[in-house]
N, C-alpha and C positions, 0 to 999 in steps of 0.2 A: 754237207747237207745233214741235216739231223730231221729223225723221228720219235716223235712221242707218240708211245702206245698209252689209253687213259684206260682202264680196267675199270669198274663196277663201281667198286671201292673211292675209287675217285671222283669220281663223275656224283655219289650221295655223299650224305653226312653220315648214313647208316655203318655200324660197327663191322665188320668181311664176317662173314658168315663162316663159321669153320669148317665147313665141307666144300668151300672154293679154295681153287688151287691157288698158291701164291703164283706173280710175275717174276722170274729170273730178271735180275739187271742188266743181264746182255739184249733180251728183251725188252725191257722198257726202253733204249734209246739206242738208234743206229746211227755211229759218227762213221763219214765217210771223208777221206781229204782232197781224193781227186773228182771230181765230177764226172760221169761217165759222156763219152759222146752222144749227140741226136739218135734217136733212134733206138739206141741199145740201153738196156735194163742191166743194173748190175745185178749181183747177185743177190747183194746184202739188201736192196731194193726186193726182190721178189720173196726172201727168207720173211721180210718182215712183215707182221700183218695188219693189215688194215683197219682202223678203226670204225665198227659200225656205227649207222647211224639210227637213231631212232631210242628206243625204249629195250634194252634186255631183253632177252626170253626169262622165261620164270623166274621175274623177280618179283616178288610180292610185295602190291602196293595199295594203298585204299583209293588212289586215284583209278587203280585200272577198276572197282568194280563197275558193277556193270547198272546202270544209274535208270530208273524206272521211274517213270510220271505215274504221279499219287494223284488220286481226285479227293478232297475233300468234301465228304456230305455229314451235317451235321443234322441230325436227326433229335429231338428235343420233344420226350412225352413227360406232359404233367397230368398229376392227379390231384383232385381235391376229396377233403374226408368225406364227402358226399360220393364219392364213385364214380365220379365224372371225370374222364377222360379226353386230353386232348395232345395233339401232334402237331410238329412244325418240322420241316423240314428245309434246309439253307442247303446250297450250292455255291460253295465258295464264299463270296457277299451277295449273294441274290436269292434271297425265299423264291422258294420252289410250290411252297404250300404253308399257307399259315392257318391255325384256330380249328383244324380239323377234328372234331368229334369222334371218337374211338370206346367201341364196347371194352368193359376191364377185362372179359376173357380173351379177348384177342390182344391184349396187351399182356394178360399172364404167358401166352401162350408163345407168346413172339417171346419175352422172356426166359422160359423154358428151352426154347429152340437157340438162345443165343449161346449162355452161359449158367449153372446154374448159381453159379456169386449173386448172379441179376434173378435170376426168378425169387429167391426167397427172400429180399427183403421187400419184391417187389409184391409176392403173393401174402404179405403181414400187414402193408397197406392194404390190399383189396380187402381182406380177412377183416380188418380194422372196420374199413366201409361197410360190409357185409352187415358186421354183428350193430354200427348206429342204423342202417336203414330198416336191421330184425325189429331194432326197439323204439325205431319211429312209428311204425307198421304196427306195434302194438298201444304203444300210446291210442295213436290214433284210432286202435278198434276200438280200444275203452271208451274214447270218446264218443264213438259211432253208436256202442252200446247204450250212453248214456243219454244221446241224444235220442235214441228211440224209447227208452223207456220214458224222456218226460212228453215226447208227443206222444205214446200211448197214454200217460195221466192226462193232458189234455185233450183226448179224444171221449174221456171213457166219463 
């Protein structure tokens, strides 16, 4: 009767680790010639050890880690050089929220709170917006200006 003990080493492809002890060759294989009788265990039968079944103890593997469900949420905000703000939000393939309207401060601010990589190129846009609607705003008073000065020449 013979046994084969299969060590570690065996059983992967991985190189033995130098702080594992090697197997003895009287180890690795028990030849016996006589068979013992029913019942009775020989010796060389009980000296030898059994090979476990399953997976090693501490042997490090990327199978054993330990495997966590991701949800993905895709979150999707645009801005236009007007300052107008908007949100989308996906769960997986299915919007959750589309074309949702969002003040720019509360999108600097989410920003600010996330990362600040995201808040400063995101607060160069607003800044952007900021300074065309100062100079819409003025445009337009001039205009407003000048609209009251010609109904004043026509009132007078």
């Amino acid at each position: 009767m013979t046994v084969d003990v299969l060590t570690h080493d065996e059983e992967t492809t991985e190189a033995p680790a130098p702080e594992a002890p090697a197997v003895a060759t009287d180890e690795a294989a028990v030849t016996e010639s006589a068979s013992p009788s029913e019942g009775e265990a020989s010796p060389a039968e009980e000296e030898a050890p059994k090979p476990k079944r399953g997976r090693p103890k501490g042997a490090a593997s990327a199978s054993t880690a330990k495997k966590t469900r991701t949800v993905e949420l895709i979150l999707t905000v645009t801005g236009t050089a007007d300052g107008e703000w908007q949100a989308e939000l996906k769960n997986g393939s299915k919007w959750v929220a589309k074309g949702l309207e969002i003040p720019a401060a509360a999108v600097s601010r989410a920003a600010k709170e996330l990362h600040s990589d995201l808040s400063g190129p995101i607060d160069e846009v607003i800044n952007q917006a900021r300074e065309a609607q100062a100079a819409k705003v003025a445009a337009l008073e001039a205009e407003l200006e000048k609209a009251k000065q010609a109904l004043a020449e026509l009132d007078a």
